[in-house]
C-alpha positions as CSV (number, residue, x, y, z in Angstrom):
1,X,-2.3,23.5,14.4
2,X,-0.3,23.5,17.0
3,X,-2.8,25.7,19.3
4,X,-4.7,23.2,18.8
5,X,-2.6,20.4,20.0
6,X,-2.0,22.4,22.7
7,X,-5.1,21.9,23.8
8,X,-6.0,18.4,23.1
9,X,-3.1,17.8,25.3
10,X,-4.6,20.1,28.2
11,X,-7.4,18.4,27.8
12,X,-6.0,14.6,27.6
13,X,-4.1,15.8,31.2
14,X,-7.5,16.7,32.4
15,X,-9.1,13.5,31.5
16,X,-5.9,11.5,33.1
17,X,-6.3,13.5,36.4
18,X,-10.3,12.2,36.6
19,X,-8.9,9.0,36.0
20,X,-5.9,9.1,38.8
21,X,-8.9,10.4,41.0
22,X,-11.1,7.3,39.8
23,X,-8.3,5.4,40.7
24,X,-7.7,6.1,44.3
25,X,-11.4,5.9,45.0
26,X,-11.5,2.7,43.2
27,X,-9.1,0.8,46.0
28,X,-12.1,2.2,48.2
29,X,-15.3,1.3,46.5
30,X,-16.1,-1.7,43.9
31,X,-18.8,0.5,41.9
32,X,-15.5,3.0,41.6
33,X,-13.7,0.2,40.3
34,X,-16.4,-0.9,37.6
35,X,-16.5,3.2,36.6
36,X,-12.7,2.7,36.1
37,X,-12.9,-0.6,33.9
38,X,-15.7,1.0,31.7
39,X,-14.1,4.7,31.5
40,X,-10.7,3.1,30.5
41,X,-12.3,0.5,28.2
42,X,-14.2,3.8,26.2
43,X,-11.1,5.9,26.3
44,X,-9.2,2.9,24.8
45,X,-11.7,2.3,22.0
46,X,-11.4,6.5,21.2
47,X,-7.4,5.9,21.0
48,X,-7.7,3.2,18.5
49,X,-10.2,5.7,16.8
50,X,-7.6,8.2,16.8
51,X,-5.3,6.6,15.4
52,X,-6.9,4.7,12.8
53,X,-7.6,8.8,11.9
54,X,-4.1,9.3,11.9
55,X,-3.4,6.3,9.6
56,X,-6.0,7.4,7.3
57,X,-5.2,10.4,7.1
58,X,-1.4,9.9,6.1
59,X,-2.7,7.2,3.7
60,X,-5.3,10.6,2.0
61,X,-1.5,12.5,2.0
62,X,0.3,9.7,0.2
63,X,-2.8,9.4,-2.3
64,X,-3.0,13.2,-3.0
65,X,0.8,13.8,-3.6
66,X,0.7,10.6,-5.6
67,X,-2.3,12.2,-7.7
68,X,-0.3,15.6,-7.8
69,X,2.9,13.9,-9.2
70,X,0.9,11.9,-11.8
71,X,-0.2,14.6,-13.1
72,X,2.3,16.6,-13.4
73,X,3.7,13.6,-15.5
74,X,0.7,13.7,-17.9
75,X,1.3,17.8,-18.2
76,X,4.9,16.8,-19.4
77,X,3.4,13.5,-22.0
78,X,1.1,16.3,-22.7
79,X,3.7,19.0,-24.1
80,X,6.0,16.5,-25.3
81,X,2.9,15.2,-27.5
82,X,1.9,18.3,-28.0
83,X,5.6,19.3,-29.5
84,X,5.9,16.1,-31.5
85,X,2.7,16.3,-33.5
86,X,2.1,19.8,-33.9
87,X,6.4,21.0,-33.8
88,X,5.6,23.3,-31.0
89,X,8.4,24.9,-29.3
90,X,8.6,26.7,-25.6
91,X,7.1,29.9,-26.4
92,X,5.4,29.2,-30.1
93,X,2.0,28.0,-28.6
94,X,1.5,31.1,-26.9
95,X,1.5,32.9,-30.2
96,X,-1.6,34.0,-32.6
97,X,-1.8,31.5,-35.5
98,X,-1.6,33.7,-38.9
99,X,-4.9,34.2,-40.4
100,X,-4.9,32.8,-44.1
101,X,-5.6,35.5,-46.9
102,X,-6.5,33.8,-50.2
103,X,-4.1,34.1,-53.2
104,X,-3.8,36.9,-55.7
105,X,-4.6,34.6,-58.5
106,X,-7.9,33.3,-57.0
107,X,-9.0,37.1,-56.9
108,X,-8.1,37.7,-60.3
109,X,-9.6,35.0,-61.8
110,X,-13.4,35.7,-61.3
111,X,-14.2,38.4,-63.4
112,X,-16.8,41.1,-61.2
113,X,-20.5,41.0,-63.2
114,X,-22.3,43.7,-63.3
115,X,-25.8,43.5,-61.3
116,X,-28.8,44.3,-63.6
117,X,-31.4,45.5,-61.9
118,X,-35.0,44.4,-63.3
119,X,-38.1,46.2,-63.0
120,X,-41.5,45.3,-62.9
């Protein structure tokens, strides 16, 4: 990032020189001068363009960590819910549920038949 700036300032120094140089040849010669009104006029209209970036792009920031701090509210509704309804505690949802085996009176009470085997 800051590379970067680095050399969108170099770059922004460049332009100015040109511009300086515009300038003095401007006093000289009215086409110069007409070159100067437009080239000023177009690096105007990309400042407002940059900047309008800039706004938009902090207003994108203040979105996202809004997002980001909404949801980390619903995460918390979410295990508080979660905790209400089902009596979760902090490390019980992480556990197996028990599998359920029938009862020893349920197996008992259905006598086993005999299979008779027919033939033909």
């Amino acid at each position: 990032m800051r590379v970067m700036l680095h050399k969108e300032m170099r770059d922004w120094a460049v332009i100015q020189r040109r511009v300086d140089d515009l300038y003095m040849r401007a006093s000289k010669d009215p086409k110069a001068a007409q070159a100067v009104i437009s080239l000023e006029a177009s690096l105007a209209e990309c400042r407002g363009d940059i900047e309008d970036a800039e706004r938009r792009m902090q207003q994108l920031q203040a979105l996202v960590k809004e997002m980001n701090l909404r949801s980390a509210q619903d995460r918390r509704e979410m295990q508080r819910y979660k905790e209400k309804a089902f009596g979760l505690r902090g490390g019980e949802e992480n556990e197996k549920p028990v599998p359920v085996t029938p009862r020893a009176e349920d197996t008992a009470a259905a006598p086993k038949r005999r299979r008779v085997r027919r033939f033909a």
